[in-house]
C-alpha atoms as one frame of an Amber mdcrd trajectory, in Angstrom:
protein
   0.000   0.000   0.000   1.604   3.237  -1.007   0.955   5.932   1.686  -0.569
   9.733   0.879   1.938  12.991   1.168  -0.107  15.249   3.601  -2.130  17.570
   2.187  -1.298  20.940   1.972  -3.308  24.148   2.302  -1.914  27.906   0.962
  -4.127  30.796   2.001  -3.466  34.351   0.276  -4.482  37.356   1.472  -3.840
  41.281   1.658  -1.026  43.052   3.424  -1.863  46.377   4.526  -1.296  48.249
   1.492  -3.569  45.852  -0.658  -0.825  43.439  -1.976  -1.557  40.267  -2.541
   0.326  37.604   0.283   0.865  33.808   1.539  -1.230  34.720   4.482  -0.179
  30.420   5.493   1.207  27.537   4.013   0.433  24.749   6.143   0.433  20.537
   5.155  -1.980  18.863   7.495  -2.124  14.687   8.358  -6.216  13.138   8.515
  -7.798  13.343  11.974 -10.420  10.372  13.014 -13.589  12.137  12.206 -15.268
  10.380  15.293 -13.053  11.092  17.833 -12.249  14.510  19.714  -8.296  14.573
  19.069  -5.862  17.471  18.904  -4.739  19.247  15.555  -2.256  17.367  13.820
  -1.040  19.919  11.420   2.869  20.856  11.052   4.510  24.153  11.554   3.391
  26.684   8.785   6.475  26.537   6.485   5.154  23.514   5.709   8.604  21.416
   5.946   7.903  19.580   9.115   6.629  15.749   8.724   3.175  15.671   9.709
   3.391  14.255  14.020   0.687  11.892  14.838  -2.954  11.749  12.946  -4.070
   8.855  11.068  -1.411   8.265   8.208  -2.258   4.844   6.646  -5.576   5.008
   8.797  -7.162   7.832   6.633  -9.243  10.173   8.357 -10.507  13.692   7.397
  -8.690  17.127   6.606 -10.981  19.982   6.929  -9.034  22.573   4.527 -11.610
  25.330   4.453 -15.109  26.114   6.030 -17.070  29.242   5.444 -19.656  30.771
   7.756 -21.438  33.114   5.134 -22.402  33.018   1.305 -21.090  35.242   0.035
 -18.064  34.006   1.529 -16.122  36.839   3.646 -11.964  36.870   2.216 -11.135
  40.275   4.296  -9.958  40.304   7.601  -8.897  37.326   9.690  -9.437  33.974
   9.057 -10.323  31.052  11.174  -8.389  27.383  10.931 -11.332  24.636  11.677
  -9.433  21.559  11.169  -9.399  19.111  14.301 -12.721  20.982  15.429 -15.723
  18.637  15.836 -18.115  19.816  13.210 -20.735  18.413  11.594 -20.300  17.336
   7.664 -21.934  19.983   5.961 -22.435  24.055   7.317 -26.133  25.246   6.904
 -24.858  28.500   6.017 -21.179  28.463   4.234 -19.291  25.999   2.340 -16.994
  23.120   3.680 -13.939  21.752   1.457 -12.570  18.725   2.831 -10.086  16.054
   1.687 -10.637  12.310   2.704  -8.188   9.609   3.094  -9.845   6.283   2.525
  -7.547   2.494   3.468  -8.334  -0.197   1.535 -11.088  -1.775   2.930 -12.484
   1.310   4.855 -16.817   1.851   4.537 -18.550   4.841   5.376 -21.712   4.518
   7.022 -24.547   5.180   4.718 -25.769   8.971   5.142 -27.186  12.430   4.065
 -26.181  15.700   4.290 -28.624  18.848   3.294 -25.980  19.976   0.949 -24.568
  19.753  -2.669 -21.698  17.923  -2.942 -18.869  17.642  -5.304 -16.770  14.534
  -4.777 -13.572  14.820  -6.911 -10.906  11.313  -6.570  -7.772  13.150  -6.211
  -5.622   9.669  -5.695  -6.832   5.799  -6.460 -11.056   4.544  -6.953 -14.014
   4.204  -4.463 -17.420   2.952  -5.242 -20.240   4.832  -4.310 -22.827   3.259
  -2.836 -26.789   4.459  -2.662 -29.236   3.314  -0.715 -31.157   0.771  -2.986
 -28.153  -1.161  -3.400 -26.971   0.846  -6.593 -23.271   1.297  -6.916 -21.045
   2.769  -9.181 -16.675   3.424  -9.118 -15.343   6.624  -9.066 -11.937   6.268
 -10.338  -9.025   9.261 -10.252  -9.644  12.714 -11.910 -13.497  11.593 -12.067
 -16.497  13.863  -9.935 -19.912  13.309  -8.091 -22.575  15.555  -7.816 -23.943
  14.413  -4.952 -27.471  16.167  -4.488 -28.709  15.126  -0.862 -29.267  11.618
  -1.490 -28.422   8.614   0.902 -25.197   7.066   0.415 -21.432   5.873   1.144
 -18.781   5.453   0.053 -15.945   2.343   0.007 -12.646   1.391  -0.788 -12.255
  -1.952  -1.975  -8.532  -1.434  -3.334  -5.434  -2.638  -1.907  -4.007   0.867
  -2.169  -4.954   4.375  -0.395  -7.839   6.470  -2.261  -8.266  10.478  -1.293
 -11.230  12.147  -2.449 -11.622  16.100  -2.376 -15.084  17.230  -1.001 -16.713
  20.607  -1.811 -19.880  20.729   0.527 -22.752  24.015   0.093 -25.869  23.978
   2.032 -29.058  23.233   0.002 -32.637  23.237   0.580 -34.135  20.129   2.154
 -34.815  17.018  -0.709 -38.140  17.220  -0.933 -40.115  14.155  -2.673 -44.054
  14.147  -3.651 -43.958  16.571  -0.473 -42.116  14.429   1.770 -38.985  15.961
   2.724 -36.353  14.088   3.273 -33.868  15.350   6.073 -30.288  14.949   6.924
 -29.263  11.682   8.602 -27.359  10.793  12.057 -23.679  11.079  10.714 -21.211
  14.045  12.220 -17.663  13.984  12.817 -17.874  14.782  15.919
């Protein structure tokens, strides 16, 4: 199994004057998305090995959350990763990366957001809830529009999968609406 390079996360910005900055360039390890654990990010030149986190184990990288739409890019910034949050803001947008072992399952589950699923690195198969599957192999996107599902890893080698997360409406079928399910990462 060939192991992931941490992911790495470069925020610009303004200096004072108006001139355009590396505000942080930072690599972060996956955290276990079910446990309360501390940050496991490296120093912000981003030449330090990644200490602890779930290398090999996979886990979740919260790279960017927003807390308004339109999204706010003056003034300070806030760093969410390690914080327990649930998958998918009501209000901003959440990009995540997710490390996925060979043999790993996700429960099945639905946000109230629009989700683009992009395979950065190997295949998963995504699974919905009548059974249906389908692989998602590198360079390849999902559009995932509220609708139950997981995802698995039935490779012998690591898969990571960008997520890009915006709050929707509720699905709504023949009047029935359909809800978010019991999943956080918290």
């Amino acid at each position: 199994m060939t192991s992931l390079p941490p992911a790495r996360r470069i925020v610009t910005g303004h200096d004072a004057s108006g001139k355009a900055i590396i505000e942080s360039d930072t690599t972060f390890s996956p955290i276990d998305p079910h446990a309360t654990i501390a940050v496991t990010k490296t120093s912000d030149d981003g030449a330090n090995p990644a200490a602890g986190g779930m290398k090999d184990k996979g886990g979740f990288i919260l790279l960017w959350r927003t807390d308004s739409f339109p999204a706010k890019v003056s003034g300070p910034w806030e760093d969410y990763h390690g914080k327990p949050l649930p998958l998918a803001d009501k209000i901003g947008t959440t990009v995540r990366i997710v490390d996925m072992p060979p043999g790993l399952s996700s429960p099945m589950h639905r946000t109230e957001s629009l989700d683009f699923g992009v395979v950065l690195t190997g295949e998963v198969v995504l699974e919905l809830d009548d059974g249906a599957e389908t692989t998602v192999r590198q360079g390849q996107t999902v559009v995932q529009r509220a609708t139950i599902h997981a995802w698995h890893n039935r490779t012998n080698e690591m898969a990571r999968v960008l997520f890009i997360l915006l709050p929707s409406e509720t699905a709504t079928i023949n009047g029935k609406r359909l809800g978010k399910t019991n999943f956080s990462v918290n």
